[in-house]
VEXFIKOL-757038 format. One record per atom (N, C-alpha, C): residue in one letter; atom name; y, x negated, z. Coordinates in Angstrom, 1 decimal. Layout:
% residues N
<residu:a | atome:CA | north:Y | east:X | up:Z> .
...
END
This chain:
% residues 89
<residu:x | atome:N | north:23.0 | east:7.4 | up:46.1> .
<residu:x | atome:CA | north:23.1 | east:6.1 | up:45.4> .
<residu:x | atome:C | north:22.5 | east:5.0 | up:46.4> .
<residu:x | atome:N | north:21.9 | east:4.1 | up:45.9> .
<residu:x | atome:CA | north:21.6 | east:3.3 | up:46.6> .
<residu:x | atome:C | north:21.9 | east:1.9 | up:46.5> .
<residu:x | atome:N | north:22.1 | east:1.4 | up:47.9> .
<residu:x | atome:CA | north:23.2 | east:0.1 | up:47.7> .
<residu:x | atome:C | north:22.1 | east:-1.1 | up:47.8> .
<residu:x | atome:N | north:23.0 | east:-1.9 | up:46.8> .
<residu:x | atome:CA | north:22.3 | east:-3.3 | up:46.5> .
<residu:x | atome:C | north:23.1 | east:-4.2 | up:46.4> .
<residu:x | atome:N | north:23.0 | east:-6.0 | up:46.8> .
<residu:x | atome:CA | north:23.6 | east:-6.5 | up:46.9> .
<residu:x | atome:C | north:23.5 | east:-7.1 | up:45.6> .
<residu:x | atome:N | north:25.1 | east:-8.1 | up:44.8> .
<residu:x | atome:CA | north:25.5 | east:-8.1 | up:43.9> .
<residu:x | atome:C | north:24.1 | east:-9.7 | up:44.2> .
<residu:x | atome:N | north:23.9 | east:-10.5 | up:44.6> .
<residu:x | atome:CA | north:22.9 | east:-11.9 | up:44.3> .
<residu:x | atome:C | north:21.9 | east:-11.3 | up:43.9> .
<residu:x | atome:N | north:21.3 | east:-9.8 | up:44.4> .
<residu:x | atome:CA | north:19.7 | east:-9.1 | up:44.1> .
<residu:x | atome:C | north:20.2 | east:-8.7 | up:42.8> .
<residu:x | atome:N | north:21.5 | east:-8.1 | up:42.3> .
<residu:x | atome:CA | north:21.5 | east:-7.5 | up:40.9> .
<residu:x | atome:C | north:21.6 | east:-9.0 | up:39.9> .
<residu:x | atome:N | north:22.3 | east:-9.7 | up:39.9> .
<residu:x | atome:CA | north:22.0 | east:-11.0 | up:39.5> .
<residu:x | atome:C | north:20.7 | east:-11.7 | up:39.2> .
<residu:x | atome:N | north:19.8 | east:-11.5 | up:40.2> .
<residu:x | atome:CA | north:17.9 | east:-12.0 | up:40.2> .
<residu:x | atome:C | north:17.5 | east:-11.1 | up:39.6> .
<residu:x | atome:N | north:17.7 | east:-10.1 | up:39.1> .
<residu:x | atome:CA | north:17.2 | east:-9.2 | up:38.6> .
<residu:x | atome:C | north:17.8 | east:-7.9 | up:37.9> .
<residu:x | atome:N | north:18.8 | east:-8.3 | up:37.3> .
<residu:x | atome:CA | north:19.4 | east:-7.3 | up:36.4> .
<residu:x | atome:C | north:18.9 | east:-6.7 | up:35.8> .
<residu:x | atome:N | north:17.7 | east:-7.5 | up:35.0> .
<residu:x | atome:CA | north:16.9 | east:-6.1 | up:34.0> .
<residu:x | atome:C | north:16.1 | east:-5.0 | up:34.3> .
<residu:x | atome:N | north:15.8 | east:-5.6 | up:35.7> .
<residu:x | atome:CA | north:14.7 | east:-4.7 | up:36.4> .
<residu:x | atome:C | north:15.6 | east:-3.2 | up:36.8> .
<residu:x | atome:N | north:16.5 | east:-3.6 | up:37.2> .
<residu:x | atome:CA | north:17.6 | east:-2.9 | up:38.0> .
<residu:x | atome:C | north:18.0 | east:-1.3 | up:36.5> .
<residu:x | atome:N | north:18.8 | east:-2.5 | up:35.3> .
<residu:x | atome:CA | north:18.8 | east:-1.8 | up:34.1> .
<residu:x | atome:C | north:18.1 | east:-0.4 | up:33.4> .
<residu:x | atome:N | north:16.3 | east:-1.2 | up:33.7> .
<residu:x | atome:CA | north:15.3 | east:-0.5 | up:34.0> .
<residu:x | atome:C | north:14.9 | east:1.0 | up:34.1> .
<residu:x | atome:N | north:15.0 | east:0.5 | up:35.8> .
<residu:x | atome:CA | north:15.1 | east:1.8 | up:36.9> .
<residu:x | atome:C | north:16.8 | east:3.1 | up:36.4> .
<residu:x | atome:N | north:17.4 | east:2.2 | up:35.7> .
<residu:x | atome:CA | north:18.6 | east:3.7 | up:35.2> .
<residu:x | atome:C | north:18.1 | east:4.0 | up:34.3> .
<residu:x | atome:N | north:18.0 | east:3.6 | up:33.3> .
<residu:x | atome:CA | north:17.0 | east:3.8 | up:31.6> .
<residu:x | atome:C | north:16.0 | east:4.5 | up:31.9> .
<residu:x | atome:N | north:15.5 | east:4.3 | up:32.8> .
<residu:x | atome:CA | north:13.8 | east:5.0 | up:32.6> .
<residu:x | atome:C | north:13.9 | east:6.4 | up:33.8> .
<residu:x | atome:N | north:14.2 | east:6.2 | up:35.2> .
<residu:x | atome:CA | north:14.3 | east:6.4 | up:36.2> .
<residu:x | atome:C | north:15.8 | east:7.5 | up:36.2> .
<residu:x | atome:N | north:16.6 | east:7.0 | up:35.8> .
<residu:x | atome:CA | north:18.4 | east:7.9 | up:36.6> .
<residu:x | atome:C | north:18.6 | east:7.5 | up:37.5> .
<residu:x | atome:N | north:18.4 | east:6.5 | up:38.0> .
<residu:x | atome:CA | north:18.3 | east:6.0 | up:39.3> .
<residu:x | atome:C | north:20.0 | east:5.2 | up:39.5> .
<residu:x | atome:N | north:20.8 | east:5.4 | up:40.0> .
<residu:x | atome:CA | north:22.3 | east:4.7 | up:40.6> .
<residu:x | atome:C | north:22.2 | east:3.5 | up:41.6> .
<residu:x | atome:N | north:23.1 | east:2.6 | up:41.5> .
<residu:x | atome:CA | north:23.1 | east:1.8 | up:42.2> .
<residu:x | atome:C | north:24.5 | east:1.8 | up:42.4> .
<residu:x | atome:N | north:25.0 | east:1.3 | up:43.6> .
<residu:x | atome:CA | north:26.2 | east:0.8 | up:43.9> .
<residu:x | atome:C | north:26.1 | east:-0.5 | up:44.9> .
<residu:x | atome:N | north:26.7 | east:-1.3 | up:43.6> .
<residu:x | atome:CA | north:27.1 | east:-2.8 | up:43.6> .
<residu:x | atome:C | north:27.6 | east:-3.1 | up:45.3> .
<residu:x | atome:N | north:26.8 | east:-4.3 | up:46.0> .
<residu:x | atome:CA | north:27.8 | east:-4.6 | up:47.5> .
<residu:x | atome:C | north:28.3 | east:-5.8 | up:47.3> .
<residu:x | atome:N | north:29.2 | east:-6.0 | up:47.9> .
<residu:x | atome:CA | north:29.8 | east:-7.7 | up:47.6> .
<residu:x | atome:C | north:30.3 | east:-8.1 | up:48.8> .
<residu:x | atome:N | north:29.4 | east:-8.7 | up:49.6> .
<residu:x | atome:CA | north:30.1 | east:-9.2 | up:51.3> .
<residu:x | atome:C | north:29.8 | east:-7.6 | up:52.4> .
<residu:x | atome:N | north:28.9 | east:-7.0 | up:51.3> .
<residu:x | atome:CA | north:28.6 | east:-5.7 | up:52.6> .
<residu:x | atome:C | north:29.3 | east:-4.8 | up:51.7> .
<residu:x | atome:N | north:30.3 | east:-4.6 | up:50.9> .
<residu:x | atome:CA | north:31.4 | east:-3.8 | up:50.9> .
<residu:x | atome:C | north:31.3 | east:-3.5 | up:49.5> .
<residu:x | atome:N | north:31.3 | east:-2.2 | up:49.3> .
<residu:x | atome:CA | north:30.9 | east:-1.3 | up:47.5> .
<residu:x | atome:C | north:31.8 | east:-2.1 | up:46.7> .
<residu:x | atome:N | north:31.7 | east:-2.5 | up:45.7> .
<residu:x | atome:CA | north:33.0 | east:-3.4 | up:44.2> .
<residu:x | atome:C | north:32.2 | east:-2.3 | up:43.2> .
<residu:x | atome:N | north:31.5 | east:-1.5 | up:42.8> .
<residu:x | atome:CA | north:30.7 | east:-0.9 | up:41.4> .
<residu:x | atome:C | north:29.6 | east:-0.3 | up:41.7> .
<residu:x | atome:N | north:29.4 | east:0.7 | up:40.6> .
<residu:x | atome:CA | north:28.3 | east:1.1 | up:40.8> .
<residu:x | atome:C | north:27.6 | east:1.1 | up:39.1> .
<residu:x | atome:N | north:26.1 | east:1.1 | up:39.2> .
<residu:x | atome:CA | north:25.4 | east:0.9 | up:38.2> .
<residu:x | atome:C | north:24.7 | east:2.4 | up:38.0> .
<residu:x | atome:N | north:24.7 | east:3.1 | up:36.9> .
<residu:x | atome:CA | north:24.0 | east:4.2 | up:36.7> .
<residu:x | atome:C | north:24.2 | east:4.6 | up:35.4> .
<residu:x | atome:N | north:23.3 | east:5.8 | up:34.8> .
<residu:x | atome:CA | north:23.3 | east:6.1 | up:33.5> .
<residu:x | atome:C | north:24.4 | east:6.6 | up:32.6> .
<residu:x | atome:N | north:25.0 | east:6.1 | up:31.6> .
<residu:x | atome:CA | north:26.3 | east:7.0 | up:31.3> .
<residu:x | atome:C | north:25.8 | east:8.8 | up:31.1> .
<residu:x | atome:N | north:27.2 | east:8.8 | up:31.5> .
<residu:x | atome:CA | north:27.0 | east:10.5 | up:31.6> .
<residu:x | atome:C | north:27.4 | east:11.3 | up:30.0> .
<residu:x | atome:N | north:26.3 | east:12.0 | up:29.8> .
<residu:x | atome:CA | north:26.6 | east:12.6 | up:28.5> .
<residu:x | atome:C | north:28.0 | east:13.9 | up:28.8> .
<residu:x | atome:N | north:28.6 | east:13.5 | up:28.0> .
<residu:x | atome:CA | north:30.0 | east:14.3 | up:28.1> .
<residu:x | atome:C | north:30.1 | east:15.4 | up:26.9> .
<residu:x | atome:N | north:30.2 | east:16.7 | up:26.9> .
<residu:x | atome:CA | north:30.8 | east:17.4 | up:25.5> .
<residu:x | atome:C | north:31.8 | east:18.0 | up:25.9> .
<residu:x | atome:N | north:32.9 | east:18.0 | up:24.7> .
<residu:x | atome:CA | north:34.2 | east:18.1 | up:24.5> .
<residu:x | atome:C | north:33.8 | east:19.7 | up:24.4> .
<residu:x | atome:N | north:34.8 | east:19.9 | up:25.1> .
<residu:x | atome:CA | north:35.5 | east:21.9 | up:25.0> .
<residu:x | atome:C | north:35.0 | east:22.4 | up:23.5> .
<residu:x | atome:N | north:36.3 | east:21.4 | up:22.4> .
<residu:x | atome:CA | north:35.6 | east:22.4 | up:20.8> .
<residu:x | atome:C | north:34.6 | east:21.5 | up:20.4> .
<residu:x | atome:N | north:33.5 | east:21.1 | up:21.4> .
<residu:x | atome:CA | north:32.0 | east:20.9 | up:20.6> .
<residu:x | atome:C | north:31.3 | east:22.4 | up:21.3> .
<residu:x | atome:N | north:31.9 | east:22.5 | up:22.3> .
<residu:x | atome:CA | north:30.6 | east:23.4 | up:23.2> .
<residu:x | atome:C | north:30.2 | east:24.8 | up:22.1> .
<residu:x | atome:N | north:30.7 | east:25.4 | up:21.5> .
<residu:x | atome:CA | north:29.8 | east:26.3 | up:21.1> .
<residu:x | atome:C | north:28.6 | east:26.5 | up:19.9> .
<residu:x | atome:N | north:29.3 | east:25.0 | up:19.4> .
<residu:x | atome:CA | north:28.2 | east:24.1 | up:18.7> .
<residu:x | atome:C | north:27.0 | east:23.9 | up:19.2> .
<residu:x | atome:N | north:27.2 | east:23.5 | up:20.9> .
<residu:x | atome:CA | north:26.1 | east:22.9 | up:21.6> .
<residu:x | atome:C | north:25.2 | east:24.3 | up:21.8> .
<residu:x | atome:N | north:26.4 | east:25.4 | up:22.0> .
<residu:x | atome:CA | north:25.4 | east:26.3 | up:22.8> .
<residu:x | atome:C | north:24.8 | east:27.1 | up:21.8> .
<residu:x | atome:N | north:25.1 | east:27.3 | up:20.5> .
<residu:x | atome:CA | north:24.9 | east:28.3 | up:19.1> .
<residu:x | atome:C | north:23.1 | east:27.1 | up:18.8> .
<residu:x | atome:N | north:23.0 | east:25.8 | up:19.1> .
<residu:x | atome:CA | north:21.9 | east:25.4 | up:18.6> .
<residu:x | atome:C | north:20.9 | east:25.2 | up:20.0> .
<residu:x | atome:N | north:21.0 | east:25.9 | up:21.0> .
<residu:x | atome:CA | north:19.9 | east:26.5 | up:21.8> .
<residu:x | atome:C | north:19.1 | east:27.4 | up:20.9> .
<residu:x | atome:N | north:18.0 | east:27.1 | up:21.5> .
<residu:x | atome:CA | north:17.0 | east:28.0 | up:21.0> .
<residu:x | atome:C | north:16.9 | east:29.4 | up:22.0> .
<residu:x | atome:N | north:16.9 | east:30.7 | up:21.4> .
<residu:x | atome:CA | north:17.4 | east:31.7 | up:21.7> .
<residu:x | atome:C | north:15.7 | east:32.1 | up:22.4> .
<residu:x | atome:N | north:15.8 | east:33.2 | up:23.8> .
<residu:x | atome:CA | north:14.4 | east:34.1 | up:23.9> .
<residu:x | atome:C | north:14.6 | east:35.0 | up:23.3> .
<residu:x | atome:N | north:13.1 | east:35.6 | up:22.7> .
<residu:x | atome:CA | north:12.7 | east:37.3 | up:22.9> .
<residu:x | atome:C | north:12.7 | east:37.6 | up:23.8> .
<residu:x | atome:N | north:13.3 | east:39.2 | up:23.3> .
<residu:x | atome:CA | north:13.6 | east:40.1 | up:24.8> .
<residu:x | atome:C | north:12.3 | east:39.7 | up:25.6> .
<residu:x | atome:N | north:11.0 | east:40.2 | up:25.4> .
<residu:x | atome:CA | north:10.1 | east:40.1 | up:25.9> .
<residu:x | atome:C | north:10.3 | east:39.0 | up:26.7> .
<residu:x | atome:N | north:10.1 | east:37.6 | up:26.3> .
<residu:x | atome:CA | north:10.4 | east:36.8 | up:27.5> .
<residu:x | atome:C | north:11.3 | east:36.3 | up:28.0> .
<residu:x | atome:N | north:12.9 | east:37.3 | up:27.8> .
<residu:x | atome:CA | north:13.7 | east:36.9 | up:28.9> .
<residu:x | atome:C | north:13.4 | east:38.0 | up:30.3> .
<residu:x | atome:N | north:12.9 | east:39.1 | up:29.3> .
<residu:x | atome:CA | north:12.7 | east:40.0 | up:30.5> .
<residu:x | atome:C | north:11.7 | east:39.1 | up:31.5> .
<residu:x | atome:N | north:10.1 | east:39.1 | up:31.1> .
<residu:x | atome:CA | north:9.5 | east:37.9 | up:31.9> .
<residu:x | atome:C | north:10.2 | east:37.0 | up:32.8> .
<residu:x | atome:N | north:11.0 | east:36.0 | up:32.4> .
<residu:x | atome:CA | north:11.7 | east:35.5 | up:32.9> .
<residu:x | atome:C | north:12.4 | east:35.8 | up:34.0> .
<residu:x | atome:N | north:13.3 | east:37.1 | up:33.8> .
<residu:x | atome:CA | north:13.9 | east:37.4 | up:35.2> .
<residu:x | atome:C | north:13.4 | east:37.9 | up:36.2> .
<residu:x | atome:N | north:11.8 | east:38.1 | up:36.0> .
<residu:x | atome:CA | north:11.3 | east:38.4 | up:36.9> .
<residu:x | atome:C | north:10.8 | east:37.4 | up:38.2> .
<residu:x | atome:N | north:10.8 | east:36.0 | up:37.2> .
<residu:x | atome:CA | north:9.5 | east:35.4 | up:37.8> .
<residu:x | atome:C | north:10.6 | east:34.5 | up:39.1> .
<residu:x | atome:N | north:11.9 | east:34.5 | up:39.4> .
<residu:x | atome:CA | north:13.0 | east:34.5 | up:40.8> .
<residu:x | atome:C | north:12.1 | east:35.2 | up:41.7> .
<residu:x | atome:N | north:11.9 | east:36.6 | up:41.6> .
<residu:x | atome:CA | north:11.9 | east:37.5 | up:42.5> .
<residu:x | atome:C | north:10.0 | east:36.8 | up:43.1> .
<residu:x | atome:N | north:9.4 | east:36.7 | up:41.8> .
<residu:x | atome:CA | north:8.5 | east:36.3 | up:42.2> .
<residu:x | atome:C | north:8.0 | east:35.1 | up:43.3> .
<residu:x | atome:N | north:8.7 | east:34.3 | up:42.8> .
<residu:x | atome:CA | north:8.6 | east:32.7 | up:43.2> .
<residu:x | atome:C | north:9.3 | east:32.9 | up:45.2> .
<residu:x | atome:N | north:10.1 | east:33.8 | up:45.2> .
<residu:x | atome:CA | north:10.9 | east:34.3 | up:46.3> .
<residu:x | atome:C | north:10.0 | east:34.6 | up:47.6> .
<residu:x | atome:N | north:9.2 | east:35.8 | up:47.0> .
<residu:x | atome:CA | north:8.4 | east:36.3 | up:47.8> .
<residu:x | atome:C | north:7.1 | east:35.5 | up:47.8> .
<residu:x | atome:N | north:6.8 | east:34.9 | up:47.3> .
<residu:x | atome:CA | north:5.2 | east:33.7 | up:47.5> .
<residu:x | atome:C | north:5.9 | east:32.5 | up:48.5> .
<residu:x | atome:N | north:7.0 | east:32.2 | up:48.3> .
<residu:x | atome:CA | north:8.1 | east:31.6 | up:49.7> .
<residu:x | atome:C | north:8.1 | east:31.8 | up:50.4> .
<residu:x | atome:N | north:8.1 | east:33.4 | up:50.7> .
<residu:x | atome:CA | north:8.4 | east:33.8 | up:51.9> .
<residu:x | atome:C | north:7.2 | east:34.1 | up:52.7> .
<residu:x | atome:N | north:6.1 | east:34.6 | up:51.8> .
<residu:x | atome:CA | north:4.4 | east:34.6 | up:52.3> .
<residu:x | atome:C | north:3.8 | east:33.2 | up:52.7> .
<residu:x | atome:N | north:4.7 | east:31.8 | up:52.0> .
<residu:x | atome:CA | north:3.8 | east:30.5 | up:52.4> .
<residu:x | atome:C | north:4.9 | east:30.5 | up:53.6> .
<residu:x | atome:N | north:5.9 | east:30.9 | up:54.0> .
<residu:x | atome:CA | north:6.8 | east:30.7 | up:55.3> .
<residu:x | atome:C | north:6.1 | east:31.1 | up:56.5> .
<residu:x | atome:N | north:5.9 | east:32.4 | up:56.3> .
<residu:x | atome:CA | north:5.4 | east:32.8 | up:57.1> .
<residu:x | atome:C | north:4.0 | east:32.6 | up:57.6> .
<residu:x | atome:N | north:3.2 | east:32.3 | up:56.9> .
<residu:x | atome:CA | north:1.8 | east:31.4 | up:57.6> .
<residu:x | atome:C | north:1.9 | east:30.3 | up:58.0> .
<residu:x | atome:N | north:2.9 | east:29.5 | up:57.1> .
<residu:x | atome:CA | north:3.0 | east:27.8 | up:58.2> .
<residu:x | atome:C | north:3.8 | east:28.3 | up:59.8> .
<residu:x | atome:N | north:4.3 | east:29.5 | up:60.0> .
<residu:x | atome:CA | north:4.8 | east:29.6 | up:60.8> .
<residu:x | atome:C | north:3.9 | east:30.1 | up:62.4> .
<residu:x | atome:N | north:2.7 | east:31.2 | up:61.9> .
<residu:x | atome:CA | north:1.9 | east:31.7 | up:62.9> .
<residu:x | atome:C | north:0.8 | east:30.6 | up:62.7> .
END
């Protein structure tokens, strides 16, 4: 999070507003040097008996590309470990 003083959120509140809205961006409020608040995006919250609600209206894969999918870890792993090793020699 990054600290800002409460006179700069004052000169410029909306800019500040902004940068959460658009950005995600946190602020915590200083007052004399010393944190009073912080500014950031509300957090989307779901309740326990929404969740299977939430999770039944994902959009499900084909086998085919979940299989894909689990591959492309292993993949991504070893192309890591091949760019590691040349920045290293």
């Amino acid at each position: 999070m990054t600290p800002i003083c409460m006179v700069d959120v004052a000169r410029h509140f909306a800019k500040y507003v902004d940068l959460v809205v658009n950005r995600g961006e946190r602020f915590t409020l200083l007052r004399d040097g010393k944190p009073v608040a912080e500014l950031g995006p509300v957090l989307q919250v779901v309740r326990l008996e929404d969740l299977a609600a939430v999770l039944n209206s994902l959009s499900r894969l084909a086998p085919a590309d979940a299989e894909a999918s689990s591959r492309k870890p292993d993949a991504a792993r070893e192309e890591l470990r091949e760019t590691e090793e040349s920045c290293a020699s």
